[in-house]
C-alpha positions in Angstrom: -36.2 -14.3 -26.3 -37.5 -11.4 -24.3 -38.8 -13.0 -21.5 -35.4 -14.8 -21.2 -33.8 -11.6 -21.3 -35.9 -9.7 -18.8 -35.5 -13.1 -16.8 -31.7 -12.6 -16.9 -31.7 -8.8 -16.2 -34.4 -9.1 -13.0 -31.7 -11.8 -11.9 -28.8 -9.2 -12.2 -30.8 -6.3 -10.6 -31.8 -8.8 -7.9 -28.3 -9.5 -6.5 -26.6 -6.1 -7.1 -29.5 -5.1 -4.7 -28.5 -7.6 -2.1 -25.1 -6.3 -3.0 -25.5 -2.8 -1.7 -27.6 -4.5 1.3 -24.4 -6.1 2.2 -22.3 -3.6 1.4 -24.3 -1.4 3.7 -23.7 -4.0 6.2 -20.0 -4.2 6.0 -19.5 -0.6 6.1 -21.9 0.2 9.3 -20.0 -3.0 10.9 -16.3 -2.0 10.1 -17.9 1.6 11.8 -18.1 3.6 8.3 -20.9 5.9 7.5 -23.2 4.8 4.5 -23.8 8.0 3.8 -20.5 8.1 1.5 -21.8 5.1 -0.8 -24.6 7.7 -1.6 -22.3 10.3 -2.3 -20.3 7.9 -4.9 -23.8 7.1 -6.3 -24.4 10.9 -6.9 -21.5 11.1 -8.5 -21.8 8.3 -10.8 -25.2 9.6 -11.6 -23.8 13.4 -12.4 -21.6 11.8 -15.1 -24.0 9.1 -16.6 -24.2 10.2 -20.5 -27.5 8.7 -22.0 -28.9 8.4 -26.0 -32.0 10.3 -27.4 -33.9 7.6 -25.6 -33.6 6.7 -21.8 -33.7 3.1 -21.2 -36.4 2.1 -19.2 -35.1 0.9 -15.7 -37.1 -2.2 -16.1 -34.6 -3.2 -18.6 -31.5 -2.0 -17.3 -28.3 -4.6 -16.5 -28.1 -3.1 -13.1 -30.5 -1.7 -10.9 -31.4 2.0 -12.1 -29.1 4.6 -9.7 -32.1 5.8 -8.5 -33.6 2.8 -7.1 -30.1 1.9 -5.8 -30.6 5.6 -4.3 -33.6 5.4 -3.2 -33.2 2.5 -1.2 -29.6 3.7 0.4 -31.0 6.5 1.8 -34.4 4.9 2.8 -32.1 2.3 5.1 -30.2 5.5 6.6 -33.5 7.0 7.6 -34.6 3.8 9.2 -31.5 3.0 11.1 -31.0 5.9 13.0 -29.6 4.2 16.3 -27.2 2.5 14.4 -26.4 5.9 12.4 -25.6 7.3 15.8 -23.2 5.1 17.1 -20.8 5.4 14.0 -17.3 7.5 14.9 -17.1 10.8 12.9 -13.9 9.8 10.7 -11.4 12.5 9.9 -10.5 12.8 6.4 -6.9 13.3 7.4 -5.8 10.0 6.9 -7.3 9.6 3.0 -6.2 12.8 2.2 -2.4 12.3 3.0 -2.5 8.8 1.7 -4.2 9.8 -2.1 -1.0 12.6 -2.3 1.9 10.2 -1.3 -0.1 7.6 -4.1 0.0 10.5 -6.7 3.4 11.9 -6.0 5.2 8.4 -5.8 3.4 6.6 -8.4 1.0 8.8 -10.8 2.6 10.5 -14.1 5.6 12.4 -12.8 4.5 15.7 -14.5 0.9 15.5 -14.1 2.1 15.2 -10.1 4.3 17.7 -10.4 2.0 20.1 -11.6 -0.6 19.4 -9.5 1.1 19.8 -6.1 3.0 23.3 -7.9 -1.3 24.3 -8.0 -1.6 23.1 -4.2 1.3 25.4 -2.8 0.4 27.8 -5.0 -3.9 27.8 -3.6 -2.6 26.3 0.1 0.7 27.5 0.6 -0.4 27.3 4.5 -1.4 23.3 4.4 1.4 21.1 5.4 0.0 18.3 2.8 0.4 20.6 -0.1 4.1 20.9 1.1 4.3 16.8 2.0 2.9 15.8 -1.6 5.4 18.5 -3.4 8.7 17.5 -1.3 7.4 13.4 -2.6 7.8 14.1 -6.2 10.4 16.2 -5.8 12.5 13.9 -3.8 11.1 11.1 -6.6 12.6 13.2 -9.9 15.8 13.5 -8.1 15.3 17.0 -6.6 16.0 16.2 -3.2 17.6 19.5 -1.7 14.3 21.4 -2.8 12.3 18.4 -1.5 14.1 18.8 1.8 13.1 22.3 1.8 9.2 21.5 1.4 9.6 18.7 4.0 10.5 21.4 6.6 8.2 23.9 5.8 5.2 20.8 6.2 7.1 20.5 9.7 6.7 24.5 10.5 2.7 23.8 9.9 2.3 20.2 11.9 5.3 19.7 14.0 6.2 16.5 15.2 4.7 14.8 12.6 6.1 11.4 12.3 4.9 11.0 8.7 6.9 14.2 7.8 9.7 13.3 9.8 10.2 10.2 8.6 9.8 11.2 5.0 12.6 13.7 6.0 14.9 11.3 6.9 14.2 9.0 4.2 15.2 12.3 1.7 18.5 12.4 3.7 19.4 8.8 3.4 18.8 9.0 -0.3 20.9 11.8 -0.6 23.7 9.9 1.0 23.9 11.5 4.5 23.7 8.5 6.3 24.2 9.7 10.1 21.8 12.4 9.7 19.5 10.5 8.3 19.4 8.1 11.3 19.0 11.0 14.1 15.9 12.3 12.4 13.9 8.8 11.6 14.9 7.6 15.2 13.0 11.4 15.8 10.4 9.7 13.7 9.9 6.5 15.7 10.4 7.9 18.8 6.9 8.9 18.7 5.6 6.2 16.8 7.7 3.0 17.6 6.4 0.7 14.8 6.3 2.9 11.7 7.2 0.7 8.6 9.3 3.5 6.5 11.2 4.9 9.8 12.1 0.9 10.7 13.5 0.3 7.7 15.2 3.4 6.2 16.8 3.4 10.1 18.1 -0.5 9.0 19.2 1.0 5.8 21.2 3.9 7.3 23.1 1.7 9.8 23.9 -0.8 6.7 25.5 2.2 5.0 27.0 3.1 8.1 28.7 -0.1 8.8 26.3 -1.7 12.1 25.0 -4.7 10.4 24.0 -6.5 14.0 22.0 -2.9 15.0 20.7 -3.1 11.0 19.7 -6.3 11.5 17.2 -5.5 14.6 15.3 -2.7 13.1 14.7 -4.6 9.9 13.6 -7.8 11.8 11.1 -5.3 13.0 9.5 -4.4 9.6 9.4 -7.9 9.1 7.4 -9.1 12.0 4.9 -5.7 11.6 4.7 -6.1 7.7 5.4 -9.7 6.7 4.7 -9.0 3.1 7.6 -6.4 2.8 9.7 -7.8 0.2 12.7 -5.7 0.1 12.8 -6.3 3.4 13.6 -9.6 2.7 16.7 -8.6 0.5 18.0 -5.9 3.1 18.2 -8.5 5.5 19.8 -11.3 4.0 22.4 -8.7 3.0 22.9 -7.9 6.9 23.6 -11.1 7.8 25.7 -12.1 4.8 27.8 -9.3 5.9 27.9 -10.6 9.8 29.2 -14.0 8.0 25.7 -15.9 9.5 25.2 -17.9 5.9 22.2 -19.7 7.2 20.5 -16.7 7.7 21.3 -15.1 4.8 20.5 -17.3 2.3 17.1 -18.0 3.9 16.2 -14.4 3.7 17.4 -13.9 0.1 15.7 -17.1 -0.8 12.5 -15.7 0.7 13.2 -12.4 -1.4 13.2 -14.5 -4.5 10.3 -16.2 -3.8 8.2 -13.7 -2.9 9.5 -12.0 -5.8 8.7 -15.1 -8.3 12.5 -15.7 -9.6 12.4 -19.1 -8.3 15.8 -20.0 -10.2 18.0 -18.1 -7.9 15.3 -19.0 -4.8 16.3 -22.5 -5.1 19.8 -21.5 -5.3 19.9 -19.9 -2.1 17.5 -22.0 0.0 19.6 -24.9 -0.9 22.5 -23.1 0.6 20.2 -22.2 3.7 19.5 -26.0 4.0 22.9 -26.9 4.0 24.1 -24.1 6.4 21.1 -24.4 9.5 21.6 -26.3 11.8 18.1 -25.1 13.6 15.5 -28.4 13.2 12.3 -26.3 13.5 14.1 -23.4 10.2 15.0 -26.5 8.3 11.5 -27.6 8.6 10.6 -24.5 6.9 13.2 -24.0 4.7 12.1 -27.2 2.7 8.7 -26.5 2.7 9.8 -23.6 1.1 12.3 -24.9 -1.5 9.6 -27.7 -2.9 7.0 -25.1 -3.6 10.2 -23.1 -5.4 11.2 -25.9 -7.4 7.8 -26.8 -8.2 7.1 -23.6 -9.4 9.9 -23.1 -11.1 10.2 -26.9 -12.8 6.2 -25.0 -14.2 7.9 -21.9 -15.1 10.2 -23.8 -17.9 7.7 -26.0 -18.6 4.7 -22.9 -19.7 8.1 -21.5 -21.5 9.1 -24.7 -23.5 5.0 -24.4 -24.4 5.3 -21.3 -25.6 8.4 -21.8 -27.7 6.4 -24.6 -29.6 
């Protein structure tokens, strides 16, 4: 039994160790430094919490951190060409994307009272300003938000992150028009920005241009295929221009996408009957078998259940 064991753990250690030798290789080839998986090691180690008795690394599950250590920073020391030709990242980009992820989607006042600290420690750095104007603007607080949103732009002006998220506070507030000046501020500097296509789409909805609507959010789709409200936006657009087709294809995509394959059906059979393009009604029927299919499944697993 312990041979079989020790035969089972060696087998383990043996291919989380070609594990980190690919993972080495991925990182150096996508033109990351390896020198942060040994950081995350350290880490891990700093919080390991062991028994009276350290088990022996011969009989770990995984390979002991140390040997996984050990032989990190033995293939950075070998590999210095390749160490040399890797671009110096700035941390910029992580930075600004772990606030938005805690303001818009970690525990509201565990956000709130972390990005309070920030401006309180960094009152000069416009990301303690960005993350405080997101949860602001997310419990409702949007004239205070609006506030921290300019004072990120006094500290890194023209900014299209900021600007856009700017205009996005606007449109939610319900000023429409100057919403749209300030995200077309946004995407004048950069052209294809997701959130400034689509809140710009939104704002001319409100606003009454469904045709200019319909242009920017066609956009979105084309840049970020898997944006499903998207979808939705635009099949409202063109149900308000009176193109049917259109309309119901896009809400039938929605509804896909979104797994409510009832109303997809519903709407892709109106799509069907309404196009008169050969190569969309290809598509559309490809598209309403699989939503039948899946939704004939649907009742099926539910009558299962009911049993």
């Amino acid at each position: 039994m312990a041979a079989a064991q020790t035969a089972t753990l060696a087998y383990s250690r043996e291919n989380e160790t070609q594990a980190d030798q690919r993972g080495l290789d991925y990182l150096t080839k996508a033109g990351y430094s390896p020198k942060g998986l040994l950081a995350a090691l350290t880490k891990i180690r700093s919080r390991q919490w062991y028994g009276k008795e350290q088990i022996p690394t011969y009989m770990m599950t995984h390979p002991a951190l140390e040997d996984r250590m050990t032989f990190i920073g033995s293939w950075i020391e070998a590999n210095p060409s390749i160490m040399r030709k890797l671009p110096r990242f700035s941390p910029d980009p992580f930075d600004w994307t772990h606030a938005r992820l805690v303001a818009m989607f970690g525990p509201e006042d565990d956000a709130m009272k972390y990005f309070k600290a920030q401006i309180t420690q960094t009152p000069d750095k416009a990301l303690a300003h960005y993350g405080y104007g997101l949860i602001l603007t997310r419990t409702g607080n949007r004239s205070a938000a609006l506030d921290q949103f300019r004072a990120a732009l006094t500290r890194r002006a023209f900014d299209p992150t900021l600007i856009s998220e700017l205009g996005r506070t606007y449109f939610l507030d319900g000023r429409y028009a100057e919403a749209l000046i300030i995200l077309q501020g946004s995407l004048d500097i950069s052209p294809d920005a997701t959130e400034g296509l689509f809140y710009s789409g939104r704002c001319l909805m409100e606003l009454g241009k469904f045709q200019e609507a319909t242009r920017f959010l066609e956009s979105v789709l084309r840049n970020t295929p898997d944006y499903t409200d998207v979808m939705f936006y635009l099949g409202s657009a063109y149900g308000s221009l009176g193109r049917t087709a259109d309309a119901c294809y896009y809400l039938g995509l929605y509804y896909h996408t979104r797994g409510d394959y009832k109303n997809a059906v519903v709407q892709l059979e109106k799509a069907m009957e309404s196009t008169t393009d050969p190569q969309k009604k290809i598509e559309i029927e490809t598209l309403l078998k699989d939503s039948k299919k899946r939704y004939t499944l649907k009742i099926r697993e539910s009558e299962m259940r009911k049993r």
